[in-house]
C-alpha positions as CSV (number, residue, x, y, z in Angstrom):
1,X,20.5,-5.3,-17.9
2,X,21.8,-6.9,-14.4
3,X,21.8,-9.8,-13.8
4,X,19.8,-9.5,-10.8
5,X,17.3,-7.3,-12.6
6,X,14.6,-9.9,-12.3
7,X,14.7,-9.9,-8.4
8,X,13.5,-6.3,-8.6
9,X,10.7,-6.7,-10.8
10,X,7.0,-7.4,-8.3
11,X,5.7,-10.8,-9.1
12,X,3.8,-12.1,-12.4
13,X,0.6,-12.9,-10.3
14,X,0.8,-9.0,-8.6
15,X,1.4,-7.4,-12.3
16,X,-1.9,-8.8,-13.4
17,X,-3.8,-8.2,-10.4
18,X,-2.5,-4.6,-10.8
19,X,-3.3,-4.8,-14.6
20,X,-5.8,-7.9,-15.3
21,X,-5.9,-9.3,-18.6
22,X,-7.3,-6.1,-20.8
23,X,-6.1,-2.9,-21.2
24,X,-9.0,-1.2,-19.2
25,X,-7.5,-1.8,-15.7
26,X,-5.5,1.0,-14.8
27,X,-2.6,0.1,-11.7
28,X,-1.2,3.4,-10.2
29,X,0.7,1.8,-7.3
30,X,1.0,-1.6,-5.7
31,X,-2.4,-3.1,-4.9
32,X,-4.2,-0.5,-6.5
33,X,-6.6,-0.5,-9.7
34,X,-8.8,0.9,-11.1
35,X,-11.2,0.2,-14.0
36,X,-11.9,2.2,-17.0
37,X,-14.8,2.2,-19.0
38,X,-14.2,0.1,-22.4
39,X,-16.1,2.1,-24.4
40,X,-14.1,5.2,-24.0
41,X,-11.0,5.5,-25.5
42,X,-10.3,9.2,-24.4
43,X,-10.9,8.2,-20.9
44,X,-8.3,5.0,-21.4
45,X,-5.8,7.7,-23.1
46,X,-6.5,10.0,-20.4
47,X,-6.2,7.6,-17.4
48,X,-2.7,6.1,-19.3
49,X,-1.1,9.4,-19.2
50,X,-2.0,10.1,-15.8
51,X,-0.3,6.6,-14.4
52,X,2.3,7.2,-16.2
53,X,2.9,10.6,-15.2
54,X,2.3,9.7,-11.6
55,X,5.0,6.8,-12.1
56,X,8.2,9.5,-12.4
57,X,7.0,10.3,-8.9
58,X,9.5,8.3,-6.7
59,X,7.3,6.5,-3.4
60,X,7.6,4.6,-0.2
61,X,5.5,1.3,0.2
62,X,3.7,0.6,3.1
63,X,0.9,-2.0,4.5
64,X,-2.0,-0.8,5.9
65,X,-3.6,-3.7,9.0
66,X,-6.2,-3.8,11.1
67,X,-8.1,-6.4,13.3
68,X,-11.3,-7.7,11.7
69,X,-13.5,-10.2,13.7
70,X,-9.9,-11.0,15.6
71,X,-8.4,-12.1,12.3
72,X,-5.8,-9.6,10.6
73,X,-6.3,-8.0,7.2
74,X,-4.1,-6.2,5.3
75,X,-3.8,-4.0,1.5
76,X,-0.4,-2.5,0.1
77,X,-0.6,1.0,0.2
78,X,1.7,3.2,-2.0
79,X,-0.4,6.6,-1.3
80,X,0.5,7.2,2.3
81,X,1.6,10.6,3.8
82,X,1.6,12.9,6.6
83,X,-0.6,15.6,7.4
84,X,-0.4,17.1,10.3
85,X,2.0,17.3,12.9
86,X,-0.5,19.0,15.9
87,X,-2.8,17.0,16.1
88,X,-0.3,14.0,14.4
89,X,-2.4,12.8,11.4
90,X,-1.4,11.2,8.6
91,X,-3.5,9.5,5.3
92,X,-3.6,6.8,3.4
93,X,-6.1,6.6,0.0
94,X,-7.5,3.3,-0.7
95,X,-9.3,2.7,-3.8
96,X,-12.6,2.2,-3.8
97,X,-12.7,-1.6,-5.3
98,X,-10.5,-2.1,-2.1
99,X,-11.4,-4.8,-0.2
100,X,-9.6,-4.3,2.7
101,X,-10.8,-1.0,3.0
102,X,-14.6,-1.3,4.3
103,X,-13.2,-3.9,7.1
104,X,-10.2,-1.2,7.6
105,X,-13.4,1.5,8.4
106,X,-15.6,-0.9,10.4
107,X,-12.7,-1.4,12.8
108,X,-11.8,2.4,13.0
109,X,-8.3,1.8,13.4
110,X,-5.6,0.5,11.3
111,X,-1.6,0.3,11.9
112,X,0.4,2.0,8.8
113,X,3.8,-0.1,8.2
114,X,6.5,1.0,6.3
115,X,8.3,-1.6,4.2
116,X,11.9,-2.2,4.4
117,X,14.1,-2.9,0.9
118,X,14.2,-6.5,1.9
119,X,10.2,-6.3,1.7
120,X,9.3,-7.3,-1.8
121,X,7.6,-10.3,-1.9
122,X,5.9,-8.9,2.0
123,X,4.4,-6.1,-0.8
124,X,3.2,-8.4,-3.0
125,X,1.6,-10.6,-0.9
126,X,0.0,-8.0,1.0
127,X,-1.3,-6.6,-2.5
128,X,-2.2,-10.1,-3.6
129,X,-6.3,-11.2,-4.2
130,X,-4.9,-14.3,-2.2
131,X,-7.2,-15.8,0.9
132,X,-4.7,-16.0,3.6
133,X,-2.1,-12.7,2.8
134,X,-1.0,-13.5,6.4
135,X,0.4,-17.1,5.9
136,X,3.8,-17.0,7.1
137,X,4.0,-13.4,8.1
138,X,5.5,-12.6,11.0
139,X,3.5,-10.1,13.4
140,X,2.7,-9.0,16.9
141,X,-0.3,-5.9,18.2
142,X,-0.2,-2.9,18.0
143,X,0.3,-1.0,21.6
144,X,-2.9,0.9,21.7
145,X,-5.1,-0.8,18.6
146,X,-4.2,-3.9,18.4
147,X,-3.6,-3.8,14.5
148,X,-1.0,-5.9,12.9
149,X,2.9,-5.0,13.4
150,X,4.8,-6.7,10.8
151,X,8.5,-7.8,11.8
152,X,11.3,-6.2,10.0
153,X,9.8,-3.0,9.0
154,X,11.2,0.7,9.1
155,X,8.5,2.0,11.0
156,X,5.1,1.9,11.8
157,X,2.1,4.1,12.9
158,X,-0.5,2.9,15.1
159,X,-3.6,5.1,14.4
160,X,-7.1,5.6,15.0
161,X,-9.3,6.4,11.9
162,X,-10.1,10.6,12.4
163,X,-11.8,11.2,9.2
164,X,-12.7,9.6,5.4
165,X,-13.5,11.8,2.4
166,X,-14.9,10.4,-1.1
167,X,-12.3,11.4,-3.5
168,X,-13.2,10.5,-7.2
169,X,-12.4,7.0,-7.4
170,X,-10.9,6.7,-3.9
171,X,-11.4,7.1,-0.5
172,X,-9.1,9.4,2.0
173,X,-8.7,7.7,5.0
174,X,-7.2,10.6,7.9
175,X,-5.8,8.6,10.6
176,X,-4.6,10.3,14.1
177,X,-1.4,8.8,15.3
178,X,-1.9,7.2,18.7
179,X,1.5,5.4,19.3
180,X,4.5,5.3,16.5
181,X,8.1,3.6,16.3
182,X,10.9,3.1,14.3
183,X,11.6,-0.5,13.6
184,X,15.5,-1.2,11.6
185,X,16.7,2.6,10.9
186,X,19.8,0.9,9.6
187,X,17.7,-0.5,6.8
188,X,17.2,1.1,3.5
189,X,13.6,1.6,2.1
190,X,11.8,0.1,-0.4
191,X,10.4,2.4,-2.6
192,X,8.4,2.3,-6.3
193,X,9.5,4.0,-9.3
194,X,8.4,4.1,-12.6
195,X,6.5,0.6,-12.0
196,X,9.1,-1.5,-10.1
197,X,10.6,-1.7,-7.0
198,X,13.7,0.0,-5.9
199,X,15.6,1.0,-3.1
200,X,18.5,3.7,-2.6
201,X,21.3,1.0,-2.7
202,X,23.6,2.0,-4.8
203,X,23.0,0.2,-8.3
């Protein structure tokens, strides 16, 4: 093991928010859980092999922000993609325990922000159950919504909320890109893998 293994590895208080303290909450990505009956131990089985199917699949990290009553709100999002390029539109899928997510819709707009390699612990707050995830976070608005930039990240995408679907036990959130910009491009992603985070620096 290297020695700076540990410095990968997201924090002890984000494993068990991802986890809890049975083996009925199901993590898929960072900030995102999602509770299985007890009762059924086929369903457990199933929803094991599924996460851990889904965890060979290499990702990018980003934080979803929006405005909420003028204060700034926030949830780690690993499920984030593109989807259109005419009209630009891209998604993110927040569970539906979220609890960012119903103050993400009531605003109708929300700022995607791609996390940087250097952007651990940022993750981890982000995906925390803490009261204040913004304490000590450095950010400015958005230019058209006003949603939270965060400072030091690749990129981010300032959107407008186009369309949600129910999806199982999440939501898809369609967003329409209003204004977009690449923060460092000399930075290296951070990206999850297999439950941890990496990033393409050589090892």
């Amino acid at each position: 093991m290297r020695d700076d293994a540990r410095e990968t590895w997201p924090s002890p208080e984000l494993i068990e928010s991802w986890l809890g303290d049975s083996m009925y909450d199901v993590q898929l990505g960072p900030g995102d859980d999602v509770v299985i009956d007890a009762d059924d131990p086929e369903a457990l089985a199933r929803a094991r092999r599924f996460r851990d199917t889904l965890s060979q699949f290499a990702s990018g990290i980003t934080v979803i922000t929006t405005l909420s009553g003028g204060e700034p709100v926030g949830m780690t999002c690993q499920s984030f993609s593109s989807v259109s390029l005419e009209p630009p539109l891209v998604m993110f899928i927040p569970a539906k325990t979220s609890r960012a997510w119903p103050l993400i819709q009531r605003a109708g707009a929300f700022c995607a922000n791609i996390l940087a390699s250097g952007q651990a612990d940022l993750s981890n707050q982000m995906a925390s159950k803490g009261a204040d995830k913004f304490a000590g976070v450095d950010w400015e608005p958005a230019q058209v919504t006003g949603s939270p930039v965060l400072k030091g990240t690749l990129a981010h995408l300032d959107c407008r909320i186009h369309a949600a679907y129910e999806a199982g036990d999440h939501f898809v959130v369609i967003g329409r890109v209003e204004h977009l910009a690449v923060g460092d491009d000399a930075a290296d992603p951070l990206l999850f893998f297999r439950g941890t985070y990496r990033s393409t620096d050589p090892v």
